[in-house]
C-alpha positions in Angstrom: 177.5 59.1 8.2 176.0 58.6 4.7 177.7 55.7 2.0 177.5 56.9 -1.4 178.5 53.7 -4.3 179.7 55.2 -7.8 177.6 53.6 -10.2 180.8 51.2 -10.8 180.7 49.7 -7.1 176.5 49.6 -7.2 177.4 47.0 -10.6 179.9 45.1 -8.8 177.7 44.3 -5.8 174.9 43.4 -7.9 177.1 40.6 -10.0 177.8 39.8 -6.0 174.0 39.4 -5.6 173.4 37.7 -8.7 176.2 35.4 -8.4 175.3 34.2 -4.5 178.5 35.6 -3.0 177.2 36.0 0.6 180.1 35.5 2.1 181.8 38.6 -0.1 178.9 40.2 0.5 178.8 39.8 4.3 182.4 40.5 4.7 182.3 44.3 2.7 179.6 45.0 4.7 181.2 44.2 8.0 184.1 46.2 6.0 182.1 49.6 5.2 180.9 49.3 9.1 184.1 49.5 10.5 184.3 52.6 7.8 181.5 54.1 9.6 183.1 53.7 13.0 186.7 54.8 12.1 187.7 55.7 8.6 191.3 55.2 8.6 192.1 52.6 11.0 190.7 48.9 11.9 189.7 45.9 10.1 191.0 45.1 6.5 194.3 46.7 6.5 193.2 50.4 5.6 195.9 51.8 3.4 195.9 55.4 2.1 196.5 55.2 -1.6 198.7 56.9 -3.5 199.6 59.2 -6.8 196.0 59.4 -8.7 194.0 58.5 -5.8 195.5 60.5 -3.7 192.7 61.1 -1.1 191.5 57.6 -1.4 191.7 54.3 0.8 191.3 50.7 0.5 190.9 47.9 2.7 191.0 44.0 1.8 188.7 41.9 1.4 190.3 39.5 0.5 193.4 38.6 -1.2 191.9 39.8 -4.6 189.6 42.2 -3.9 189.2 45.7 -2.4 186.9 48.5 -1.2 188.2 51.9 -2.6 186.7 54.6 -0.7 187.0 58.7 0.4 185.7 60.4 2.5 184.1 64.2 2.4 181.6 66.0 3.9 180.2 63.2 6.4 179.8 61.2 3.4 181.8 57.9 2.2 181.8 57.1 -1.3 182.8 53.8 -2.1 184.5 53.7 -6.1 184.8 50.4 -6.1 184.8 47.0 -3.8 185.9 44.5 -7.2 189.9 44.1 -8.2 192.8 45.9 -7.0 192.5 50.2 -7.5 
Protein backbone atom coordinates (compact mmCIF):
# COMPACT_ATOMS: atom_id res chain seq x y z
CA UNK A 1 0.00 0.00 0.00
CA UNK A 2 1.19 3.42 -1.19
CA UNK A 3 0.87 6.92 1.22
CA UNK A 4 0.22 9.88 -0.76
CA UNK A 5 0.59 13.60 1.61
CA UNK A 6 -1.48 16.59 -0.03
CA UNK A 7 0.85 19.23 -0.35
CA UNK A 8 -0.82 20.64 3.05
CA UNK A 9 0.28 17.49 5.20
CA UNK A 10 4.03 17.36 3.34
CA UNK A 11 4.10 21.40 5.04
CA UNK A 12 2.96 20.39 8.27
CA UNK A 13 5.60 17.59 8.70
CA UNK A 14 8.29 19.73 7.53
CA UNK A 15 7.41 22.58 10.36
CA UNK A 16 7.57 19.01 12.47
CA UNK A 17 11.09 18.55 11.10
CA UNK A 18 12.18 21.97 11.45
CA UNK A 19 10.83 22.43 14.74
CA UNK A 20 12.50 18.99 16.37
CA UNK A 21 9.17 17.38 17.14
CA UNK A 22 10.42 13.67 17.12
CA UNK A 23 8.28 12.56 19.30
CA UNK A 24 5.09 13.91 16.92
CA UNK A 25 6.95 12.70 14.40
CA UNK A 26 7.58 9.17 15.69
CA UNK A 27 4.08 8.79 16.97
CA UNK A 28 2.22 9.73 13.21
CA UNK A 29 4.47 7.37 11.79
CA UNK A 30 3.69 4.55 14.12
CA UNK A 31 0.07 6.05 13.32
CA UNK A 32 0.16 5.77 9.29
CA UNK A 33 1.69 2.05 10.03
CA UNK A 34 -1.15 0.86 11.74
CA UNK A 35 -3.02 2.62 8.56
CA UNK A 36 -1.14 0.29 6.42
CA UNK A 37 -1.95 -2.75 8.46
CA UNK A 38 -5.81 -2.05 9.03
CA UNK A 39 -7.33 1.19 7.75
CA UNK A 40 -10.27 1.44 9.88
CA UNK A 41 -9.56 -0.05 13.07
CA UNK A 42 -6.51 0.07 15.80
CA UNK A 43 -4.39 2.54 17.32
CA UNK A 44 -5.44 6.25 17.63
CA UNK A 45 -9.08 6.06 17.93
CA UNK A 46 -9.95 5.83 14.01
CA UNK A 47 -13.15 7.67 13.53
CA UNK A 48 -14.99 7.89 10.16
CA UNK A 49 -15.77 11.52 9.68
CA UNK A 50 -18.62 13.04 8.72
CA UNK A 51 -20.77 15.64 6.32
CA UNK A 52 -17.88 17.23 4.01
CA UNK A 53 -15.47 14.57 4.61
CA UNK A 54 -17.51 12.09 4.18
CA UNK A 55 -15.10 9.27 2.98
CA UNK A 56 -12.46 10.44 5.26
CA UNK A 57 -10.88 9.29 8.79
CA UNK A 58 -8.87 10.50 11.50
CA UNK A 59 -7.02 9.14 14.20
CA UNK A 60 -5.32 11.09 17.29
CA UNK A 61 -2.40 11.94 17.85
CA UNK A 62 -2.75 13.55 20.41
CA UNK A 63 -5.17 15.61 22.23
CA UNK A 64 -4.76 18.46 19.53
CA UNK A 65 -3.75 17.01 16.59
CA UNK A 66 -4.92 14.52 13.91
CA UNK A 67 -4.08 12.54 10.80
CA UNK A 68 -6.94 12.98 8.18
CA UNK A 69 -6.75 10.31 5.70
CA UNK A 70 -8.82 8.20 2.71
CA UNK A 71 -8.38 5.62 1.23
CA UNK A 72 -8.74 4.53 -2.68
CA UNK A 73 -7.23 2.44 -5.03
CA UNK A 74 -4.50 0.80 -2.63
CA UNK A 75 -3.46 4.16 -2.01
CA UNK A 76 -3.78 6.38 1.46
CA UNK A 77 -3.70 9.98 1.15
CA UNK A 78 -3.11 11.71 4.18
CA UNK A 79 -4.87 15.61 3.96
CA UNK A 80 -3.57 16.58 6.84
CA UNK A 81 -1.75 15.28 10.35
CA UNK A 82 -1.88 19.33 12.06
CA UNK A 83 -5.32 20.61 14.04
CA UNK A 84 -8.60 19.08 14.23
CA UNK A 85 -10.41 18.35 10.31
Amino acid sequence: MQIVFSSVAEKQWQEYVFAGKKTKLKKITQLLDDIILSPYKGLGKPEALKHQLTGSWSRRINTEDRIVYKLADNTIFVNSIKGHY
